[in-house]
TIRO-2110 file (N, C-alpha, C; in Angstrom, 1 decimal):
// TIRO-2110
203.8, 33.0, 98.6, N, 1, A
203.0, 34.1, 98.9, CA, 1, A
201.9, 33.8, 99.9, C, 1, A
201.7, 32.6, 100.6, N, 2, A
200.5, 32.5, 101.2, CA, 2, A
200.9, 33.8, 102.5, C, 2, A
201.8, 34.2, 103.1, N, 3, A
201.7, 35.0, 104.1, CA, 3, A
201.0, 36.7, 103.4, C, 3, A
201.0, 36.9, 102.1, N, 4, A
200.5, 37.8, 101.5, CA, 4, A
198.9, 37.4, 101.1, C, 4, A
198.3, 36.4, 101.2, N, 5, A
197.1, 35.8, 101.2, CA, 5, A
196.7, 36.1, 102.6, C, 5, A
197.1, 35.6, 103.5, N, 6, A
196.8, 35.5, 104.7, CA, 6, A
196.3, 37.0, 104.8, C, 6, A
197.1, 38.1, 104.8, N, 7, A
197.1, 38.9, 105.7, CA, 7, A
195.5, 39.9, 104.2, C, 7, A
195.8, 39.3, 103.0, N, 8, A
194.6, 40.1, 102.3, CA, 8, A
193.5, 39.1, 103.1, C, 8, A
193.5, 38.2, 103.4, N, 9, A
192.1, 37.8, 104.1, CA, 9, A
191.9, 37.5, 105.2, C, 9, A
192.6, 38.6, 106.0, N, 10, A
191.9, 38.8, 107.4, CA, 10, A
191.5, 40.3, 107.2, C, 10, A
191.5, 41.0, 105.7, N, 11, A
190.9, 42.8, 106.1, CA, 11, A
189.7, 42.0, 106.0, C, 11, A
188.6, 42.8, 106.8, N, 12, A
187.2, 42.9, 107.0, CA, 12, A
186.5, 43.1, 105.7, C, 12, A
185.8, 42.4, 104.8, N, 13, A
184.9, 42.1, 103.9, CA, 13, A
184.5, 44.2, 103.7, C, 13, A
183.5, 44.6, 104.5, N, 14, A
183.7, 45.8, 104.3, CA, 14, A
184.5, 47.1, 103.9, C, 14, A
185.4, 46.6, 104.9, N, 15, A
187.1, 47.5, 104.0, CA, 15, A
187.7, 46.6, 102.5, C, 15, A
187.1, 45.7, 102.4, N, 16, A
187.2, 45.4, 101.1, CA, 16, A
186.7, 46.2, 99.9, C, 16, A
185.1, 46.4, 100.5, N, 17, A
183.8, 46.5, 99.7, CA, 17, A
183.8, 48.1, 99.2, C, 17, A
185.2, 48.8, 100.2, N, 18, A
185.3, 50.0, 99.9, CA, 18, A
186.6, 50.1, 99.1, C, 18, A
187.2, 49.6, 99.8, N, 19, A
188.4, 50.1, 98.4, CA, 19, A
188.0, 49.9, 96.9, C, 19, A
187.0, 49.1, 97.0, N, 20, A
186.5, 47.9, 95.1, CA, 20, A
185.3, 49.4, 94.9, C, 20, A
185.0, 49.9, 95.6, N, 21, A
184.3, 51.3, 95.5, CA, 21, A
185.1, 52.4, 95.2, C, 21, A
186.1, 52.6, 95.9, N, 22, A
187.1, 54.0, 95.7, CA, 22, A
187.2, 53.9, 94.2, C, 22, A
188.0, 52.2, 93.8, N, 23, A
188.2, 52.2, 92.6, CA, 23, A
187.9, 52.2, 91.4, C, 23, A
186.8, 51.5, 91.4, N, 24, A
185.7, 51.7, 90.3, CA, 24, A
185.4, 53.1, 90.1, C, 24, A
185.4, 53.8, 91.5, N, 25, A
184.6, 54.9, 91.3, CA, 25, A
185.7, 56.1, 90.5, C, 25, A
187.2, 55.6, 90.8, N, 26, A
188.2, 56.4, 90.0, CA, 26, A
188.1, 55.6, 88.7, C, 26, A
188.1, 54.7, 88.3, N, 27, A
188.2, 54.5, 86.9, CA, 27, A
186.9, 54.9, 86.0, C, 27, A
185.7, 55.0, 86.8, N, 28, A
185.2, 55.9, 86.3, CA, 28, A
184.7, 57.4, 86.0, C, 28, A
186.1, 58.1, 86.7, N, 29, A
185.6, 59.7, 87.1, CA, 29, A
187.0, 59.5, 85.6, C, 29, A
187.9, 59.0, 85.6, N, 30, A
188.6, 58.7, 84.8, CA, 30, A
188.0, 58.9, 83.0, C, 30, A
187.2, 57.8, 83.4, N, 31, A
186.5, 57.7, 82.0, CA, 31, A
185.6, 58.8, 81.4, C, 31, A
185.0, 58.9, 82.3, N, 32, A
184.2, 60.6, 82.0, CA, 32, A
185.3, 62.2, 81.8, C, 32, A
186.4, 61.7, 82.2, N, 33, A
187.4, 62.9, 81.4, CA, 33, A
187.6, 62.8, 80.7, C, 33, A
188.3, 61.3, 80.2, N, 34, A
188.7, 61.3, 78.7, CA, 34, A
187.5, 61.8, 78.0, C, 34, A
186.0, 61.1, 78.7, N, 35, A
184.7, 61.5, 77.6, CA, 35, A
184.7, 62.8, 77.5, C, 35, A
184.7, 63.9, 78.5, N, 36, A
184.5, 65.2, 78.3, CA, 36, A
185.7, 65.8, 77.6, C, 36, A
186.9, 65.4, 77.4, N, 37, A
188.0, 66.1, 76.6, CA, 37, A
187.8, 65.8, 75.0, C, 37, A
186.7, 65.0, 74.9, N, 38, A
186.4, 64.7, 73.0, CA, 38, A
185.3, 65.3, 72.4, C, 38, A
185.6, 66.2, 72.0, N, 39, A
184.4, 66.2, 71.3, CA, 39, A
183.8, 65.1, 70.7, C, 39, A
182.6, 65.0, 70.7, N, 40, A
181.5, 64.4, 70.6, CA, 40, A
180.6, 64.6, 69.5, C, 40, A
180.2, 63.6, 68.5, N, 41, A
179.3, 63.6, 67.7, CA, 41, A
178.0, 63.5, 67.8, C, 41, A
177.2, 63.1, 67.1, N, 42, A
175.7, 62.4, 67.5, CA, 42, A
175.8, 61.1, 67.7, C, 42, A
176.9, 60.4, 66.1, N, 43, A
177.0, 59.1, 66.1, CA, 43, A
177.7, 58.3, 67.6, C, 43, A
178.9, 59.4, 67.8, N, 44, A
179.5, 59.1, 69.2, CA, 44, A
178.6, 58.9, 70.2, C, 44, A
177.6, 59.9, 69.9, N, 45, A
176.5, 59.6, 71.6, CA, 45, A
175.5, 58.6, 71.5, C, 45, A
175.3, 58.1, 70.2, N, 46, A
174.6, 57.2, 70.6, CA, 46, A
175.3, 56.0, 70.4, C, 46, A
176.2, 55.7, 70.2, N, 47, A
177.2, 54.5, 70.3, CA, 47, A
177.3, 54.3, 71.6, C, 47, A
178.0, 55.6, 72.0, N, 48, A
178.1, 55.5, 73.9, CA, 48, A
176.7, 54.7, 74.5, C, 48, A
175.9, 55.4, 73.9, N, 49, A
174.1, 55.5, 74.9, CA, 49, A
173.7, 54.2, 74.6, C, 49, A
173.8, 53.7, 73.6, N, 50, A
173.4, 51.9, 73.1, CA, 50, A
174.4, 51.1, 73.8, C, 50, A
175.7, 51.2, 73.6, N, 51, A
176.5, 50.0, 74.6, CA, 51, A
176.3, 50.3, 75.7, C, 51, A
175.8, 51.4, 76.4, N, 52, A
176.0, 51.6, 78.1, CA, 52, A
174.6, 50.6, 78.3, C, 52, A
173.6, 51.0, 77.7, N, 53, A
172.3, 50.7, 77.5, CA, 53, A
171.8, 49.1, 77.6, C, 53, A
172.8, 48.4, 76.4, N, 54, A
172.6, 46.8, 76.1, CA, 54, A
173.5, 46.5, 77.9, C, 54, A
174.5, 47.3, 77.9, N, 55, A
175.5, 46.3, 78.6, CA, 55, A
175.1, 46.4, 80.4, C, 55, A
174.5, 47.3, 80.6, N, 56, A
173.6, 47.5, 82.0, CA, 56, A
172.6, 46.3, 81.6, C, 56, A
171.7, 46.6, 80.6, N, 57, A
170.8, 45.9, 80.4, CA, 57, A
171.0, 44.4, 81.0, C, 57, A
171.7, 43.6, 79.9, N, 58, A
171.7, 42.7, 80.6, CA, 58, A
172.5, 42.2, 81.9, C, 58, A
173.0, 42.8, 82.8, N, 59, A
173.6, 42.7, 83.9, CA, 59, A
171.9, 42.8, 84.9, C, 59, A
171.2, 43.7, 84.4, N, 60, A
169.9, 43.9, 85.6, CA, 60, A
168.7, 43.0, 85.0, C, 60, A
168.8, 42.7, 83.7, N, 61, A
168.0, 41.9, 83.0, CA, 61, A
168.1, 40.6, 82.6, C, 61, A
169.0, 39.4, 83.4, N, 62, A
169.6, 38.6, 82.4, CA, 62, A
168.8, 37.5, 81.9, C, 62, A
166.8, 37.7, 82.5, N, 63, A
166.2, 36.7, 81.7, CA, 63, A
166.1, 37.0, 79.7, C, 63, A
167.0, 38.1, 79.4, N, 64, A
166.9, 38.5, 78.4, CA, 64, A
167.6, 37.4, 77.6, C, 64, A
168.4, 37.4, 77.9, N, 65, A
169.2, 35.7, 77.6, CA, 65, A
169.1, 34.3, 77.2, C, 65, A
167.6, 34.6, 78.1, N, 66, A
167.7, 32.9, 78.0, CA, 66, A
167.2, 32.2, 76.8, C, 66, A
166.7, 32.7, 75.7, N, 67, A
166.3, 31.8, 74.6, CA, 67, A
167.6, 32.0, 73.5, C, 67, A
168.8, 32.6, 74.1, N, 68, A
170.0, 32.8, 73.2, CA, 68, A
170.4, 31.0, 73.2, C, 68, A
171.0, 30.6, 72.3, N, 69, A
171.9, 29.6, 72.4, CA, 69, A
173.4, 29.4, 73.5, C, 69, A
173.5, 28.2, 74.0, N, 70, A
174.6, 28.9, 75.2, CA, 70, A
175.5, 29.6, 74.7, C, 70, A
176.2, 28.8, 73.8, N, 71, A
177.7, 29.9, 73.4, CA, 71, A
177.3, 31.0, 73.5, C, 71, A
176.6, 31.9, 72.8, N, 72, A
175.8, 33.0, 72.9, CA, 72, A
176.0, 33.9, 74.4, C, 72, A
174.8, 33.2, 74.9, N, 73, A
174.7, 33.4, 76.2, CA, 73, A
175.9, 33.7, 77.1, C, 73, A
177.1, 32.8, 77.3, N, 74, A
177.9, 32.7, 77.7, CA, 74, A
178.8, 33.8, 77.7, C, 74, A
178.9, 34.2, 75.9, N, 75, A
179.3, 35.8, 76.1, CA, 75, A
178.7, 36.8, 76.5, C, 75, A
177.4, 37.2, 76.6, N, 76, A
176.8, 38.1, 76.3, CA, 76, A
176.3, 38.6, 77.4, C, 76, A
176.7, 37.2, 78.9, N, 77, A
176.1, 37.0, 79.8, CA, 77, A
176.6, 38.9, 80.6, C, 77, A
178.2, 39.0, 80.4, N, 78, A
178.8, 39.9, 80.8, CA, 78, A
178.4, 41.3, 80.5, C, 78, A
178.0, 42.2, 81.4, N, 79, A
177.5, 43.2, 80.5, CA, 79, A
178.5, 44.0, 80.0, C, 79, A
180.0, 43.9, 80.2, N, 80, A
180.7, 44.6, 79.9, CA, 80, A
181.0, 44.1, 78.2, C, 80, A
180.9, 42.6, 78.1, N, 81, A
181.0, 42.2, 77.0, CA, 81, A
180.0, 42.4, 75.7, C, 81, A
179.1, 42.8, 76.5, N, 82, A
178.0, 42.9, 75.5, CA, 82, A
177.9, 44.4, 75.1, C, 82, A
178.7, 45.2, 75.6, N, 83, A
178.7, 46.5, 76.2, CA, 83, A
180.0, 47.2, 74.6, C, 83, A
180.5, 46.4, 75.1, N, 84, A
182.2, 46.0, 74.1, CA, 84, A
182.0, 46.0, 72.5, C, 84, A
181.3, 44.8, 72.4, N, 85, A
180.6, 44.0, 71.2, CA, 85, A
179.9, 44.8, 70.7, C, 85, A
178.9, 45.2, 71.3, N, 86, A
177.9, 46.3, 70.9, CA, 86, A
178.4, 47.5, 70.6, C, 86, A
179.5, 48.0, 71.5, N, 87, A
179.9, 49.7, 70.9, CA, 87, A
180.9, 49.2, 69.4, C, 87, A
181.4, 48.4, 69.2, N, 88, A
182.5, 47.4, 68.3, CA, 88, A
181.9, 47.9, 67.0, C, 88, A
180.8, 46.8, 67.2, N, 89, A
179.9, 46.8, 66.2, CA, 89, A
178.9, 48.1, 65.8, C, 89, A
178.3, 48.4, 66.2, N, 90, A
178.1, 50.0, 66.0, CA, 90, A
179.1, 50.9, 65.3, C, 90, A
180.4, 51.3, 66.0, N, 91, A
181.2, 51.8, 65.4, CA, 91, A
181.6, 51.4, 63.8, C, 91, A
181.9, 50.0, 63.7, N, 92, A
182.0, 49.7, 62.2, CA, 92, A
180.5, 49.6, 61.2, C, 92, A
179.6, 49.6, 61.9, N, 93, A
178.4, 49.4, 61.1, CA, 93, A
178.0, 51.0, 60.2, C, 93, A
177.8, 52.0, 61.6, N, 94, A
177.3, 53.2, 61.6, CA, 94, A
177.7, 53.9, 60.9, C, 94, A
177.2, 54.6, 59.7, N, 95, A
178.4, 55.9, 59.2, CA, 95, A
179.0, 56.8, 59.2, C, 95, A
180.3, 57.1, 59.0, N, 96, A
180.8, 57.9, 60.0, CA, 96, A
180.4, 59.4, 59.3, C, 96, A
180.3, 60.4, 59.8, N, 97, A
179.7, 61.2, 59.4, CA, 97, A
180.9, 62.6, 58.4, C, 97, A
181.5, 62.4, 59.2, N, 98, A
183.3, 63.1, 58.7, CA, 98, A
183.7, 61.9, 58.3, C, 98, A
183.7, 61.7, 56.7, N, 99, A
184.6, 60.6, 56.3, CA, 99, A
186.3, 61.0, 56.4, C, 99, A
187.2, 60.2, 56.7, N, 100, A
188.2, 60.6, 56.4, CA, 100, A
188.8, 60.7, 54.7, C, 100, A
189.6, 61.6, 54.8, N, 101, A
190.1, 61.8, 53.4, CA, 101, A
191.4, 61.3, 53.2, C, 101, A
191.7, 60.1, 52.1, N, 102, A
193.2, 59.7, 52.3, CA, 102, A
194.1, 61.5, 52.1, C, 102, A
194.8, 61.4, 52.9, N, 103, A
196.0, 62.6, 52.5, CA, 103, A
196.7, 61.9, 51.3, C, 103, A
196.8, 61.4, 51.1, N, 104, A
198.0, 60.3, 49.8, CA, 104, A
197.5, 61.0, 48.7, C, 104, A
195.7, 60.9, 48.8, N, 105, A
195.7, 60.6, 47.1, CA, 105, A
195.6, 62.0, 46.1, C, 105, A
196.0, 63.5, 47.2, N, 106, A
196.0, 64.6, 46.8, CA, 106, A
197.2, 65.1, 46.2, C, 106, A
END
């Protein structure tokens, strides 16, 4: 494959910088549909609002980290990870507000 390397690194860093923009910016217009086709709870929005929140956070914050232990750090360094972890965790912690009802036990 190096003639398929070659030719990805002679496009201009710029026409790079834009396609990595088109794309992001469709997986995120993406993401925001699925969000707008769900209805939405309180619990849901603030699950959303706390992982968007920690997981920017530390991407623009990362002296927030530094008194973590490395393993720690290591993970958490990612804001998507921390982002992940945090909505994860929330969701199993939180209560859900509409319990489900087994169908079985009626």
């Amino acid at each position: 494959f190096p003639s398929v390397a070659g030719v990805i690194q002679a496009v201009p860093e710029p026409v790079l910088g834009g396609a990595a923009m088109v794309m992001f910016g469709a997986v995120a217009a993406a993401g925001i549909n699925i969000l707008a086709s769900v209805a939405l709870d309180r619990r849901a929005l603030l699950i959303i609002a706390v992982s968007l929140a920690l997981g920017l956070g530390v991407s623009q914050v990362p002296e927030f980290l530094v008194h973590m232990p490395a393993a720690i750090r290591n993970v958490l360094e990612s804001g998507v990870a921390t982002g992940g972890i945090c909505a994860v965790l929330l969701n199993w912690f939180l209560p859900d507000s509409h319990p489900q009802q087994d169908s079985a036990a009626h």
